[in-house]
C-alpha positions in Angstrom: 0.0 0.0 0.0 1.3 3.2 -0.8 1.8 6.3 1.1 -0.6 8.4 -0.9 -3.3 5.6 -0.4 -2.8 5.1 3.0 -3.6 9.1 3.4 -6.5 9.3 0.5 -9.7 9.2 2.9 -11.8 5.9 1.2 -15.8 7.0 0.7 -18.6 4.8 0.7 -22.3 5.0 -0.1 -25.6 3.1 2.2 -28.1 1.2 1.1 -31.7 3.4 0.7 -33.3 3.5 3.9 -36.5 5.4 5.0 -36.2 9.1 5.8 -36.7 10.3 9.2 -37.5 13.3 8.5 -39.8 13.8 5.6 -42.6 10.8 4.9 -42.4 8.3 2.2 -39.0 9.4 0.9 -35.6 7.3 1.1 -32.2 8.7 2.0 -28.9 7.4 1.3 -25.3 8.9 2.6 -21.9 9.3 1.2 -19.6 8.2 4.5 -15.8 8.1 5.7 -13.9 7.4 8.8 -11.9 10.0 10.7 -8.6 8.6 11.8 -5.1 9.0 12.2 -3.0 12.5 12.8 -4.7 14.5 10.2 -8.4 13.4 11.3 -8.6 17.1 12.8 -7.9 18.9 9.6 -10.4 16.2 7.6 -13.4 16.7 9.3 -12.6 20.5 9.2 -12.9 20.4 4.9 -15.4 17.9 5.5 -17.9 20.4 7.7 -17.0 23.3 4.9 -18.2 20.9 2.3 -21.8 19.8 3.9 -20.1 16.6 6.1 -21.5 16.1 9.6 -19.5 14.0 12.2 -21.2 11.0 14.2 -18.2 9.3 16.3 -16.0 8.6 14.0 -17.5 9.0 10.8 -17.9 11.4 8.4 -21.1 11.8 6.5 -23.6 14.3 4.2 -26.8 13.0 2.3 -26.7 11.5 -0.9 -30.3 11.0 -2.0 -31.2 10.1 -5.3 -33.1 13.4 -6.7 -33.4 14.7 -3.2 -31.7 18.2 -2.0 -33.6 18.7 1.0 -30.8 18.5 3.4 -28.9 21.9 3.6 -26.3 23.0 5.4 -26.5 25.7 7.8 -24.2 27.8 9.9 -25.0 30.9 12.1 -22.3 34.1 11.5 -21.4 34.2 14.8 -20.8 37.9 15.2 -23.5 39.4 13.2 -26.1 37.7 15.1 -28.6 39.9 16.8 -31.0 38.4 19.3 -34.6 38.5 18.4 -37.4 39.7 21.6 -38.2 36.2 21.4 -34.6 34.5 21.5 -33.9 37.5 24.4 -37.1 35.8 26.2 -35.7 32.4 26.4 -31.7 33.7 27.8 -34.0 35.6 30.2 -35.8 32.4 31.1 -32.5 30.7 31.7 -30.5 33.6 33.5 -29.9 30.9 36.4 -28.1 28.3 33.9 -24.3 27.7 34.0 -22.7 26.3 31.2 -18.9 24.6 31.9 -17.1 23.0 29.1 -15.6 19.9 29.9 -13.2 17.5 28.2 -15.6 14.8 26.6 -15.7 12.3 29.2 -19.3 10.5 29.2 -20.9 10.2 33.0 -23.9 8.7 34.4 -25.3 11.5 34.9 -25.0 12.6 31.4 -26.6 9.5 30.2 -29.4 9.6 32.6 -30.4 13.0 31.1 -29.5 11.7 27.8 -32.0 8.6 28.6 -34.7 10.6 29.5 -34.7 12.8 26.6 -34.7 9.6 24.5 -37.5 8.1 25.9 -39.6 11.6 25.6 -38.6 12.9 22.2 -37.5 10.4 20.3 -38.7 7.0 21.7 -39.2 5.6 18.2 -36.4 7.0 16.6 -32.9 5.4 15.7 -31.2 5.9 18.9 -33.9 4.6 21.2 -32.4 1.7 22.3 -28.9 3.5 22.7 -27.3 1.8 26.3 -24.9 3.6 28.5 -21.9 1.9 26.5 -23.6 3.3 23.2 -23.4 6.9 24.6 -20.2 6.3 25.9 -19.1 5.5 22.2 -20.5 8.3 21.0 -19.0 10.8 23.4 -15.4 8.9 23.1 -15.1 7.5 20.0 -13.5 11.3 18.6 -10.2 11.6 16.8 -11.2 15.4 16.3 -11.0 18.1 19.2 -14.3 17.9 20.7 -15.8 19.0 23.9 -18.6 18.4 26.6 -20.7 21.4 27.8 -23.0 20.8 30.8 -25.6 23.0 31.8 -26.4 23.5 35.5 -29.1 25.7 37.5 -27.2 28.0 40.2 -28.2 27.6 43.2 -26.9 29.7 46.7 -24.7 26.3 47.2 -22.8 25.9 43.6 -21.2 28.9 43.2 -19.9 30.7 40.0 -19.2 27.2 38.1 -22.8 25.7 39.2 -20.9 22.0 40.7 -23.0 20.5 42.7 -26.5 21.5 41.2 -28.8 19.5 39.0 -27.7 18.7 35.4 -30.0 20.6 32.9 -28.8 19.9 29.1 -25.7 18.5 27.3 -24.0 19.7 24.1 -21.0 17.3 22.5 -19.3 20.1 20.8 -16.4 20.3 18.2 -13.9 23.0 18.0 -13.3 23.8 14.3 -10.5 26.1 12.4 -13.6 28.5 12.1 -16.5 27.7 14.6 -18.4 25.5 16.6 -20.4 22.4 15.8 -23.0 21.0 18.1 -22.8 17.4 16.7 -25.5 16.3 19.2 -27.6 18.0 22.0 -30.1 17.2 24.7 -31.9 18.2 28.1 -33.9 17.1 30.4 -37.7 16.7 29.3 -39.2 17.8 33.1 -37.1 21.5 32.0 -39.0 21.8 28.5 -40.2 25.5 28.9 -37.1 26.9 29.2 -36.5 26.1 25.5 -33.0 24.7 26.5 -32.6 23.4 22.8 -32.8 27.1 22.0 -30.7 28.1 24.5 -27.7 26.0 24.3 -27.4 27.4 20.6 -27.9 31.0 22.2 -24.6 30.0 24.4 -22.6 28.6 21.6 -23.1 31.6 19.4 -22.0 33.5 22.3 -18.5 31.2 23.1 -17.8 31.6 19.4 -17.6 35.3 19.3 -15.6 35.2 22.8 -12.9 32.5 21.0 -12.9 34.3 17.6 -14.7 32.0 15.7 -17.2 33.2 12.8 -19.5 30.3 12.8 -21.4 28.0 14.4 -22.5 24.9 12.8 -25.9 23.6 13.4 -26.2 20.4 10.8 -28.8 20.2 8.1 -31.8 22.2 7.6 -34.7 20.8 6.0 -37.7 23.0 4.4 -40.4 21.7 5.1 -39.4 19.6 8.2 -41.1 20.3 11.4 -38.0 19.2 13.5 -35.6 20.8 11.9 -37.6 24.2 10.8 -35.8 25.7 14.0 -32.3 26.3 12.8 -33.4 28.4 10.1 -34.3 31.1 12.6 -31.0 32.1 14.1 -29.9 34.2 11.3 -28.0 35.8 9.3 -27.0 32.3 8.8 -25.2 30.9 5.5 -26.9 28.0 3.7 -24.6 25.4 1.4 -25.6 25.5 -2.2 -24.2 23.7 -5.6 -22.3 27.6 -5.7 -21.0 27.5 -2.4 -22.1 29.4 1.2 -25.3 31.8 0.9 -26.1 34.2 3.2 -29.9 34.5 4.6 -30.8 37.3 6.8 -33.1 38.1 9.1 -35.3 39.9 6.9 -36.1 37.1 4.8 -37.4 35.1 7.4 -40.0 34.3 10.0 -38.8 35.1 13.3 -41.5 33.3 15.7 -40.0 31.4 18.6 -38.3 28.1 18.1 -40.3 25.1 19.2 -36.7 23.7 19.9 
């Protein structure tokens, strides 16, 4: 095997499968496995070109005459809060956010569980175990990160330690942003709009480290459950022609369900 083989990244395409997110379509992916020394700098073109990460893999949609899936990702320091999104940081003054290496937990998990069995009991990672999340959290060759959210209380402090465990983002740290590969919270704290919120936050730690984006996966028109991320704008969008800016003016700006 030659060098120059050994460093090519190898892509595959899935089988056809049902579509989780719009009804009596079929999706397929292109994939690839992030490893080795330069798995960092990979999944950085990878995210610029549409790629998503799950563990150690690399994927985008690859549906046959299907385009639904677009890449988003918020410009960090352009965003403006909305009355609405100003609402919902109100709503969650009393929430500390610490950024931890990604090291799963049991209490992670039992947040984790929860919001499984409320949200997405049917859905593909129902029947994720504790050694499944643990996977998922671990199995990084990328710089990634952990961000807990806590309620304050008179006993935790400034850093929140010791209070209950609100929400969880799994977090990597790009060349030029943030990207929330996965995030969840727990179901009993649904008003607060934590979904909402922990995006809110991570717009917010971008601008502090210099970063002009953060990355929010695929946006789908016409999708219910992912309609949200097209409201945290001025956003770009990934077209055949490259990143397209949407601003605020284009765009309904009711509250996210989310």
């Amino acid at each position: 095997m030659t060098q120059h083989s050994r460093d090519t990244p190898q892509f595959y395409l899935t089988a056809p499968s049902p579509c989780p997110y719009l009804p009596g379509r079929h999706e397929r992916k292109v994939f690839t496995h992030l490893v080795g020394e330069k798995a960092g700098d990979l999944n950085d073109l990878l995210t610029h070109g549409g790629f998503r990460r799950s563990q150690s893999i690399a994927y985008r949609p690859a549906c046959d005459q299907c385009r639904a899936c677009v890449s988003v990702r918020v410009i960090a320091d352009e965003f403006r809060a909305s009355r609405n999104f100003r609402k919902i940081m109100a709503r969650n003054a009393d929430v500390i956010g610490e950024q931890r290496s990604a090291v799963p937990t049991s209490e992670q998990y039992s947040v984790f569980r929860a919001y499984l069995d409320h949200r997405h009991r049917h859905g593909g990672m129902a029947d994720m175990t504790v050694l499944d999340y643990a996977m998922m959290v671990e199995d990084s060759h990328v710089e990634t990160r952990i961000v807990e959210y806590r309620r304050r209380n008179p006993d935790s402090g400034v850093t929140g330690l010791g209070s209950d465990l609100l929400a969880v983002a799994l977090t990597d740290i790009l060349s030029d942003g943030l990207s929330m590969v996965y995030s969840f919270f727990e179901p009993s704290e649904e008003s607060r709009s934590l979904g909402t919120y922990m995006i809110l936050d991570h717009i917010s730690r971008a601008r502090r480290q210099g970063l002009p984006y953060v990355y929010l996966g695929y946006w789908i028109e016409g999708s219910r459950k992912m309609e949200y991320k097209g409201r945290f704008l001025p956003q770009q969008r990934l077209a055949p022609s490259g990143w397209l800016r949407v601003d605020a003016s284009a765009e309904d700006r009711s509250e996210p369900q989310e």
